[in-house]
C-alpha positions as CSV (number, residue, x, y, z in Angstrom):
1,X,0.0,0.0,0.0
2,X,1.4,3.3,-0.9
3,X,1.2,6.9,0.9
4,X,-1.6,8.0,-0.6
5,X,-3.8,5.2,0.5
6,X,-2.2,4.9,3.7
7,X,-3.3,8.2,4.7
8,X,-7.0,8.0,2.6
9,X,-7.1,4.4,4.9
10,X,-6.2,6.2,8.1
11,X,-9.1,8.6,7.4
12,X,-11.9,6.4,6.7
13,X,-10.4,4.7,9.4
14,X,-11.2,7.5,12.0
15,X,-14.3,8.2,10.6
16,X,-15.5,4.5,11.0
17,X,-14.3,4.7,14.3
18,X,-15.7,7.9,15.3
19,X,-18.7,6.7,17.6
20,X,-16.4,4.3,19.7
21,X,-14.0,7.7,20.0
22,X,-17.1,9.2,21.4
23,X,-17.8,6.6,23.9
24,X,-14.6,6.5,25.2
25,X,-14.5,10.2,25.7
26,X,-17.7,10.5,27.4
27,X,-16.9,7.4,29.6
28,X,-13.2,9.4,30.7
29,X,-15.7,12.4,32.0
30,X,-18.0,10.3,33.4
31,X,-15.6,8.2,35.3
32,X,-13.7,11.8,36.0
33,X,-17.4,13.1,37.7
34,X,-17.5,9.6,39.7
35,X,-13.8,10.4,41.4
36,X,-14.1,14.1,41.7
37,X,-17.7,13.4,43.6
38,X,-16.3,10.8,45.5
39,X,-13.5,12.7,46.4
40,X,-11.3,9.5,45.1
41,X,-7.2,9.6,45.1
42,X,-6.5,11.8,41.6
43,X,-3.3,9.8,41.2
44,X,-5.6,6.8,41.1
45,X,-7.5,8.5,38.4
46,X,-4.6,9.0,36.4
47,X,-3.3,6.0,36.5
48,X,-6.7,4.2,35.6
49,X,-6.9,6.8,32.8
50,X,-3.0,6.0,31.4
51,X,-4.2,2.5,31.5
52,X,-7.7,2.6,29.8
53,X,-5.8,5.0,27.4
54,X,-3.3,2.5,26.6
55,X,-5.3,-0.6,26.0
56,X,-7.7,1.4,23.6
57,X,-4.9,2.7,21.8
58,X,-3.8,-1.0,21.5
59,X,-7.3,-1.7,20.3
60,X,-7.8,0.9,18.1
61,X,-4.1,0.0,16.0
62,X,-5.5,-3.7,15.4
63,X,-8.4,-2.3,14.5
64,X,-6.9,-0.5,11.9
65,X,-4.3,-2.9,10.9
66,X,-7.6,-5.5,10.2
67,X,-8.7,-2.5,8.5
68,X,-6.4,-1.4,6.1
69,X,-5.7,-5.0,4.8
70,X,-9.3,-5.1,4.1
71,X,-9.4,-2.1,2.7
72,X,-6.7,-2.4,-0.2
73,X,-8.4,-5.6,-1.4
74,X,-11.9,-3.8,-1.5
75,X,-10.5,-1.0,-3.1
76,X,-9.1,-3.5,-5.9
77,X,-12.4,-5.5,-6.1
78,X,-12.5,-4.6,-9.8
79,X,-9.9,-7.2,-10.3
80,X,-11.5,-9.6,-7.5
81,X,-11.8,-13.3,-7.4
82,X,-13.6,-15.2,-5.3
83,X,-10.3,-16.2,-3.3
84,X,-10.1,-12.4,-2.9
85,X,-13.7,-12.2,-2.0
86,X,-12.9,-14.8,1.1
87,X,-10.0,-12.8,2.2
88,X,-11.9,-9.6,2.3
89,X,-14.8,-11.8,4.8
90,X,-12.2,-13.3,7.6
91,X,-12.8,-11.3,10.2
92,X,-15.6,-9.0,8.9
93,X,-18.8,-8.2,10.9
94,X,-21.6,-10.9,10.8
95,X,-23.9,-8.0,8.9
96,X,-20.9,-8.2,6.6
97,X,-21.2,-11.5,5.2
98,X,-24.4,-11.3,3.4
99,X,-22.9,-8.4,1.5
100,X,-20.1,-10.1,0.8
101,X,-21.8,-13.3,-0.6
102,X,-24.3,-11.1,-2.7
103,X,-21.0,-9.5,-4.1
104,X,-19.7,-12.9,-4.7
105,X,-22.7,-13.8,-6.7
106,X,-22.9,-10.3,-8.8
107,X,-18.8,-11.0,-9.3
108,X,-19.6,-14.5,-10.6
109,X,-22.7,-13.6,-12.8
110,X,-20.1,-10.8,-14.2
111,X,-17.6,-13.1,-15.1
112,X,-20.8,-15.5,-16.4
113,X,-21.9,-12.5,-19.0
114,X,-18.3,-11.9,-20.0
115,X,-17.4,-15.2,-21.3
116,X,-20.9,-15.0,-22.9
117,X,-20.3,-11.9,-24.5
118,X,-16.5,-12.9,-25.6
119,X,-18.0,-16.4,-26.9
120,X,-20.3,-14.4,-29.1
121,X,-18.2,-11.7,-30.4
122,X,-15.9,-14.6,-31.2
123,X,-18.2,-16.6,-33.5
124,X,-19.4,-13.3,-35.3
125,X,-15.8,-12.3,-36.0
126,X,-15.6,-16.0,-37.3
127,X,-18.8,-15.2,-39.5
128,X,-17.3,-12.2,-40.9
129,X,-14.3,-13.4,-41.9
130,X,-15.6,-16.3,-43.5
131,X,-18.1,-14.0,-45.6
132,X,-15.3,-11.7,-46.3
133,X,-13.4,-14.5,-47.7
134,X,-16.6,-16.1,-49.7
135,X,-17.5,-12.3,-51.6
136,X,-14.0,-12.5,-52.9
137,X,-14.6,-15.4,-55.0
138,X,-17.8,-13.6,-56.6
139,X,-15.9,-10.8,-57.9
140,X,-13.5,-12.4,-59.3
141,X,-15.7,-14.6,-61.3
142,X,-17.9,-10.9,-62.5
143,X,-14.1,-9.4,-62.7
144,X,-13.4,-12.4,-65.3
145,X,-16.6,-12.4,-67.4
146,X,-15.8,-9.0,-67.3
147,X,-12.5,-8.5,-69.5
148,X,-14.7,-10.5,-72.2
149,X,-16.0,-7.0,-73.6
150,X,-13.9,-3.4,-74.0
151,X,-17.2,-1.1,-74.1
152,X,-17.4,2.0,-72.2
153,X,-20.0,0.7,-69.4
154,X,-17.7,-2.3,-69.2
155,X,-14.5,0.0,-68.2
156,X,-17.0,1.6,-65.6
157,X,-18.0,-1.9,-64.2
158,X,-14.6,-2.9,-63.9
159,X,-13.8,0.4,-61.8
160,X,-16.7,-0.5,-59.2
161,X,-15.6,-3.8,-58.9
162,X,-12.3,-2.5,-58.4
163,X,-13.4,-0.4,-56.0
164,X,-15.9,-3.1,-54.3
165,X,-12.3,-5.4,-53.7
166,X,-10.6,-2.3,-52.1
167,X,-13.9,-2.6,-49.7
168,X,-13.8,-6.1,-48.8
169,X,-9.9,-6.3,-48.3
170,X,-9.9,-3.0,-46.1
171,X,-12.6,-4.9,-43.9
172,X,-10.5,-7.7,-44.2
173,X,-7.5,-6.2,-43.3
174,X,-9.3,-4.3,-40.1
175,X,-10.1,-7.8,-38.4
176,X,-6.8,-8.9,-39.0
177,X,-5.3,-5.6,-37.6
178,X,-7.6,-5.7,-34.7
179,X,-6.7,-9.7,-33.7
180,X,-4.3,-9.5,-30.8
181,X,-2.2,-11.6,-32.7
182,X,-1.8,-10.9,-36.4
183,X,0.5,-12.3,-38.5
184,X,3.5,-10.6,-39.6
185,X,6.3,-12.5,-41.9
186,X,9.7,-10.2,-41.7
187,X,12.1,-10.6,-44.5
188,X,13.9,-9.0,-47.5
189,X,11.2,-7.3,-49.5
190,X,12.3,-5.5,-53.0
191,X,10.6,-2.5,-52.9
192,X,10.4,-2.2,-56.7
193,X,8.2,-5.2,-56.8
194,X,6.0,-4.4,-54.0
195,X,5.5,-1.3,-55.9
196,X,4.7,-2.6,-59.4
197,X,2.6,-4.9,-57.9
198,X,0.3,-2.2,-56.6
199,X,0.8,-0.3,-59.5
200,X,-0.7,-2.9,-61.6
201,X,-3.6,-3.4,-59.5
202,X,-4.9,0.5,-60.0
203,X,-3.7,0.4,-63.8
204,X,-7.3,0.1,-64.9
205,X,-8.0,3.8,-62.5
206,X,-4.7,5.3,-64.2
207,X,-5.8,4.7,-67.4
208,X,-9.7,5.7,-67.3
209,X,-9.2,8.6,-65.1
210,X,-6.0,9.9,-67.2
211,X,-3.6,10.0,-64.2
212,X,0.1,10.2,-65.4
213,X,2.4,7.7,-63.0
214,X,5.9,9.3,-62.4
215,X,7.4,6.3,-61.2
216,X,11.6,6.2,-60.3
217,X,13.0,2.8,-59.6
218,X,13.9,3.2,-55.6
219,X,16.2,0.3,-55.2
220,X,15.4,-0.5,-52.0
221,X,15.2,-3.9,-49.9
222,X,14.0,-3.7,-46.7
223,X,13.2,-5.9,-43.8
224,X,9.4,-6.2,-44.2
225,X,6.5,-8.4,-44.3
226,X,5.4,-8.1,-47.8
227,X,1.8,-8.7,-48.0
228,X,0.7,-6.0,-45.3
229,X,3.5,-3.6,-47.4
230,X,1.6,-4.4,-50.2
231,X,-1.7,-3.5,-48.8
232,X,0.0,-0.4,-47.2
233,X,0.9,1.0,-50.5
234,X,-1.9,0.1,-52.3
235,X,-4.4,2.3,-49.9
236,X,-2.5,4.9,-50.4
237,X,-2.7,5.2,-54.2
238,X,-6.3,4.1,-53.7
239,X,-6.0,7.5,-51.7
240,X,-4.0,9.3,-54.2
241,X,-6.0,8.3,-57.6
242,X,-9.4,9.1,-55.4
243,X,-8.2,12.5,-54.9
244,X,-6.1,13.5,-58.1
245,X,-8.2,14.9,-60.9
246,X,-7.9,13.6,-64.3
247,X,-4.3,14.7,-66.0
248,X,-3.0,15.0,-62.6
249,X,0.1,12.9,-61.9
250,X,1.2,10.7,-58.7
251,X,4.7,10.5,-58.2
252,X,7.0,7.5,-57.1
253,X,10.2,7.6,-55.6
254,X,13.3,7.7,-52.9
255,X,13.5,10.4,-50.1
256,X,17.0,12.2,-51.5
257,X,17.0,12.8,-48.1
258,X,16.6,9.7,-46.3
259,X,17.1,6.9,-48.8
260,X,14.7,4.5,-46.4
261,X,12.1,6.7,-47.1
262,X,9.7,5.9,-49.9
263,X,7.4,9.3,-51.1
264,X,4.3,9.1,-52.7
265,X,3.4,12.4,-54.1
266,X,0.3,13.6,-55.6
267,X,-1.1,17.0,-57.0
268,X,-4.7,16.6,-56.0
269,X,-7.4,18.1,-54.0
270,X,-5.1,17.8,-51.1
271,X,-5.9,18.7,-47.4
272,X,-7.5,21.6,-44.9
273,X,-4.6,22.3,-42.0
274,X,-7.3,21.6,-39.8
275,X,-8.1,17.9,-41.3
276,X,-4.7,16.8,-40.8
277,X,-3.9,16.4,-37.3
278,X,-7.0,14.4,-37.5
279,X,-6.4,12.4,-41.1
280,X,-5.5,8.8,-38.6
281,X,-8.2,8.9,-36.8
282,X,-10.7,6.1,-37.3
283,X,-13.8,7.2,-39.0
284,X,-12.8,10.5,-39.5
285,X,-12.7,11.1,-43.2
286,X,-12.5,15.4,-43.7
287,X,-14.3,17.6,-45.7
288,X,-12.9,15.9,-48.8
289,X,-14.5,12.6,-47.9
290,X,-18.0,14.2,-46.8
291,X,-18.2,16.4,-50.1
292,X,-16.8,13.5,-52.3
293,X,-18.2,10.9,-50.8
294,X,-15.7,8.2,-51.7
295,X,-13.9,8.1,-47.8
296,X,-15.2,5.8,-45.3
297,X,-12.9,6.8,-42.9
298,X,-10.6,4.0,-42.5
299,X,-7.4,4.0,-44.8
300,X,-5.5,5.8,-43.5
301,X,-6.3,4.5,-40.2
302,X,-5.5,1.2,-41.3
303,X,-2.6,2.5,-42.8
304,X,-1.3,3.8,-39.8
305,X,-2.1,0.7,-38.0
306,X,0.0,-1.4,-40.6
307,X,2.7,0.7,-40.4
308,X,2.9,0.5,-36.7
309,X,2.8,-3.6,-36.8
310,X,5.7,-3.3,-39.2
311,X,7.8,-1.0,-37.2
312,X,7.7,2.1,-39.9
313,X,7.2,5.5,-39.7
314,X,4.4,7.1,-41.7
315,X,3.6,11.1,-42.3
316,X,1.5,13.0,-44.5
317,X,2.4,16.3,-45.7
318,X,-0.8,18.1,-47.5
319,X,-1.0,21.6,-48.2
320,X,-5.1,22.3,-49.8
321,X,-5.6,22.8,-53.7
322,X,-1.7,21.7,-54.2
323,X,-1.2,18.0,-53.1
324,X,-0.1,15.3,-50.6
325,X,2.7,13.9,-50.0
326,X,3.2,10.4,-48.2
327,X,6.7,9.5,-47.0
328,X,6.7,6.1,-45.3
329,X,10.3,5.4,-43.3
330,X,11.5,2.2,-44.0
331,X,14.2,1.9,-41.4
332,X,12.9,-0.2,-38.2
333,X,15.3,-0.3,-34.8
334,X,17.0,-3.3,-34.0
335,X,15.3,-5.9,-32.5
336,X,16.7,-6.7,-28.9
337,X,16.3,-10.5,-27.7
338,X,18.3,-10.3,-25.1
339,X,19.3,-7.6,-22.3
């Protein structure tokens, strides 16, 4: 037990305690009355006084010790078991018990409701997923029957269902994120093929919307897990091609200033000062999500997340009507093992 509850235990202590002080004191001037009427020896007084003094000082500090232990593991009944629960009832006043039994019951219909509620959320995560992963093979099939025509309404279909996949592996990719334990592969990841990879997968945007890519081979290999780099990269160009205007151009390559930093520059809409502190939040998506409505709030959120899982550094630089820029720091600290 620290200070601090030492002296809040003392307190409630004295307070619980308050009658009995009364008693005494009233008993010391009665008992005072008794000799000073009777005309008893004072030095008989006193000493009966030193002595009644003494024992119910010696009272009152096992009192308190009794108290204080109780009252640190009451005060940390949040955590209790029923062990706990036990501890807290040696000793306690008879008109304590039934408390402490009806506690015992609420703790264990608590715990009862808890596993209940974990066992649920459990098998509708377990839903989800599965559904995530059974809406994947849909689209596919639509993105395959699909590439049989090259008409104008075709082009537009394949966008949606473009867009539809971004959908389901951002949901996807949330779950995952928000497992205690996702999986993350580190190992040597060319950057270059990462990047064409998600290049290729928004080729169909870049071409219908007119966006120029200005990509500079980066050279880089870092340690990584390359799936969730992939997905990294490609929510940001999802960000970039929703938010350059056709002719616009996203740009592609190595920090000149920190060569384990890979940019991804844009000249779009970009953001208000006042959206940016705010741009990682979950759910928030800006003014240029509300008035487009294409955000739904999570990229970058995600993003942010992914990067954190991988040990990188992500910032956004925006400035409104020019662009944004994305630098994502490649470098991670060394690992320690051992102390």
């Amino acid at each position: 037990m620290n200070k601090t509850s030492k002296i809040a235990a003392l307190k409630n202590f004295l307070l619980a305690v308050r009658p009995q002080l009364f008693v005494f004191a009233g008993m010391i001037v009665i008992f005072g009355l008794v000799y000073v009427l009777a005309r008893l020896p004072l030095d008989l007084f006193l000493y009966s006084l030193e002595l009644a003094v003494f024992l119910f000082i010696a009272y009152l500090i096992a009192q308190y010790v009794r108290y204080a232990k109780r009252y640190e593991l009451i005060k940390n009944l949040q955590t209790a078991n029923v062990s706990s629960l036990e501890e807290v009832s040696q000793g306690a006043d008879p008109r304590d018990w039934m408390y402490m039994e009806k506690l015992d019951s609420l703790l264990r219909d608590l715990r009862e409701l808890e596993n209940l509620h974990a066992d649920r959320q459990a098998d509708q995560l377990d839903y989800f997923i599965l559904w995530l992963h059974q809406i994947k093979t849909p689209i596919s099939a639509i993105s395959l029957l699909n590439q049989s025509s090259a008409s104008k309404e075709v082009k537009q279909i394949a966008q949606e269902l473009l867009r539809l996949e971004d959908y389901t592996h951002m949901a996807l990719n949330y779950v995952k994120l928000e497992e205690s334990g996702a999986e993350m592969d580190l190992e040597e990841v060319d950057m270059d093929e990462i990047i064409k990879k998600a290049v290729k997968k928004y080729s169909i945007l870049f071409i219908y919307k007119g966006i120029k890519l200005d990509y500079r081979t980066v050279g880089m290999q870092v340690l990584s897990d390359g799936q969730w780099l992939q997905n990294l990269l490609e929510q940001i160009l999802s960000n970039s091609l929703k938010y350059t205007p056709s002719s616009g151009t996203i740009y592609i390559y190595k920090d000149t200033n920190n060569e384990q930093t890979l940019v991804i520059e844009d000249n779009g809409i970009g953001i208000r000062p006042e959206d940016l502190p705010k741009i990682f939040n979950k759910g928030y998506s800006g003014l240029n999500g509300r008035l487009h409505e294409k955000s739904t709030g999570l990229g970058l959120f995600l993003s942010k997340k992914i990067c954190q899982r991988l040990g990188h550094q992500l910032d956004i630089q925006s400035e409104q009507g020019t662009g944004t820029r994305v630098l994502i720091d490649m470098s991670r600290k060394e690992l320690e093992v051992f102390d």
